[in-house]
N, C-alpha and C positions, 0 to 999 in steps of 0.2 A: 610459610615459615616465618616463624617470629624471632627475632635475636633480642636475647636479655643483657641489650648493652651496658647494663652498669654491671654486670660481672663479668662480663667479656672483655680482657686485658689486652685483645689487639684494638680493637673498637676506641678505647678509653686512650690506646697512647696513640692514635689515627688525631682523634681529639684535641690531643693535649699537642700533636705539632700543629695543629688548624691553629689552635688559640694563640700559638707562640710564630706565627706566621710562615706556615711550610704550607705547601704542594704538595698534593697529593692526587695516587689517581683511583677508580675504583667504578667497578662494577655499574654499569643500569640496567636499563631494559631490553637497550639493543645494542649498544659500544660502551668500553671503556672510558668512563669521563674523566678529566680533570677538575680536584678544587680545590678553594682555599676561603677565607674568612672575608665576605665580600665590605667588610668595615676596615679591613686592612690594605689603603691604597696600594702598601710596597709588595705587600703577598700575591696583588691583583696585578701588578706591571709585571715579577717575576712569573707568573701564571702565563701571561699574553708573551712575555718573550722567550719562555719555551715554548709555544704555540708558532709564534714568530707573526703575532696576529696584532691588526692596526687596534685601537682602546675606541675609536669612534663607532665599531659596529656592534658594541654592547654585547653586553652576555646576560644566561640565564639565570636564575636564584632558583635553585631546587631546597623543598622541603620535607619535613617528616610527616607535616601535617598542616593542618590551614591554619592556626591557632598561631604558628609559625613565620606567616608572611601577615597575620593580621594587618600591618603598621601599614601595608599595600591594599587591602580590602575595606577597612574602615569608611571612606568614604564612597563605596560604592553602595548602588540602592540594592533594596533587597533580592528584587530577580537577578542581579547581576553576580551578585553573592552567591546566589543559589544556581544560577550558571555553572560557579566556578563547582560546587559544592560538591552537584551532579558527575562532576566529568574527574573530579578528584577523586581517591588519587586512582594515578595510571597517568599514562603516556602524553597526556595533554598540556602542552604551556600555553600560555595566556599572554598578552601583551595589556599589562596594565599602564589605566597613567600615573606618571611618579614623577613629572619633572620638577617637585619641589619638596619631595620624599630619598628619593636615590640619588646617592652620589653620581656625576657625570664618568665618572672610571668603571661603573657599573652599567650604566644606560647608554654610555656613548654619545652619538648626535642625536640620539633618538630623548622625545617627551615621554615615552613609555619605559617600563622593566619589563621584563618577561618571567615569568615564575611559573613554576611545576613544583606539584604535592606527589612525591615520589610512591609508588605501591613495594618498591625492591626493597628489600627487607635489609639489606647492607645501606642504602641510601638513608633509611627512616634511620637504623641504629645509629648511623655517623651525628644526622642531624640533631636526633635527642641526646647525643654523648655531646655535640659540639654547642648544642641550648639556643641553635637558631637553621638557619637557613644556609649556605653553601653557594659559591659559584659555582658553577656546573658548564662543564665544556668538552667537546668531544678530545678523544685522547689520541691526538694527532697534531704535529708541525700542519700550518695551513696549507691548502692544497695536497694533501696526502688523504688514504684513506685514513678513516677512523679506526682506531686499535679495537681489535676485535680476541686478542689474548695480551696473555702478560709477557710471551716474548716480544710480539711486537712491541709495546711500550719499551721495554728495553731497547728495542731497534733504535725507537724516535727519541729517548730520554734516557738511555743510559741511567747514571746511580746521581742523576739532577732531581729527582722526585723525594722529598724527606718520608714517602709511605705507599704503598700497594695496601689497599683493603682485600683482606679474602673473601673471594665466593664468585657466584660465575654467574656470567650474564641473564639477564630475565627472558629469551627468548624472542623478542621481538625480531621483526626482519630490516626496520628501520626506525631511525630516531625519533622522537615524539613532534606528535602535529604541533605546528606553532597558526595560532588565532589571537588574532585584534577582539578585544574584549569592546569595545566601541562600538565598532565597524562588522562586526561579525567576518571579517575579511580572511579565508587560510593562508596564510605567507608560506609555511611550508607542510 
């Protein structure tokens, strides 16, 4: 399923609070995420303190497409590029290095970012409506499970969210694998 996010009026105003620095949460492949504009430090503190979550353990950057986190791939050599290339999009984050590319409110204490080229068709719309990339974080207070519908989000976030994207989750049974792009290491 493809969304023709520039005539889609939920998509567009999903968007337009991203840009203007709202929360939001919505659809992946296996939980409810949360996101916001990861250039916007204040959108990214509001994000982590409805999370209730420390800024040193870094968060993801999910995308529409690879074209998308280019500014994160550039200096990588060609098989590593073709690594990611391979395994995009779908379920897969990568730990790339960025510790002189990404902000420290994004990467945390870590020299890397992590980044995923989304396949959910709600993710891609958001990103091509928003003309970049997204924090991406499961949709839960820490140590809770992950929201897995839109009552629970209401549970954990009450009417604190500026948007709920429509459409329902990608099927998966758990969150996307996380790989050290270095190291070929699985973290999760």
């Amino acid at each position: 399923m493809v969304i023709d996010w520039q005539n889609d009026t939920r998509i567009l105003e999903l968007a337009r609070q991203l840009k203007n620095g709202g929360v939001i949460a919505y659809p992946t492949e296996a939980v409810w995420g949360l996101g916001c504009d990861p250039g916007n430090r204040l959108a990214v503190e509001r994000l982590l303190q409805l999370k209730q979550r420390q800024v040193d353990k870094g968060l993801i950057l999910i995308a529409g497409s690879l074209s998308q986190i280019s500014l994160y791939t550039d200096g990588l050599s060609d098989s590593q590029r073709e690594t990611l290339a391979n395994s995009w999009p779908g379920p897969n984050t990568w730990l790339l290095p960025a510790e002189h590319i990404a902000p420290d409110w994004i990467r945390g204490k870590h020299a890397s970012v992590a980044v995923r080229v989304s396949d959910h068709p709600v993710v891609q719309a958001l990103c091509h409506a928003f003309g970049g990339p997204l924090v991406s974080t499961s949709a839960n207070p820490q140590g809770k499970p992950s929201a897995l519908t839109t009552s629970e989000l209401a549970q954990y976030f009450g009417d604190s969210l500026d948007g709920i994207a429509p459409g329902e989750l990608g099927g998966l049974s758990s969150p996307s694998t996380i790989r050290d792009l270095l190291s070929g290491a699985t973290i999760r």
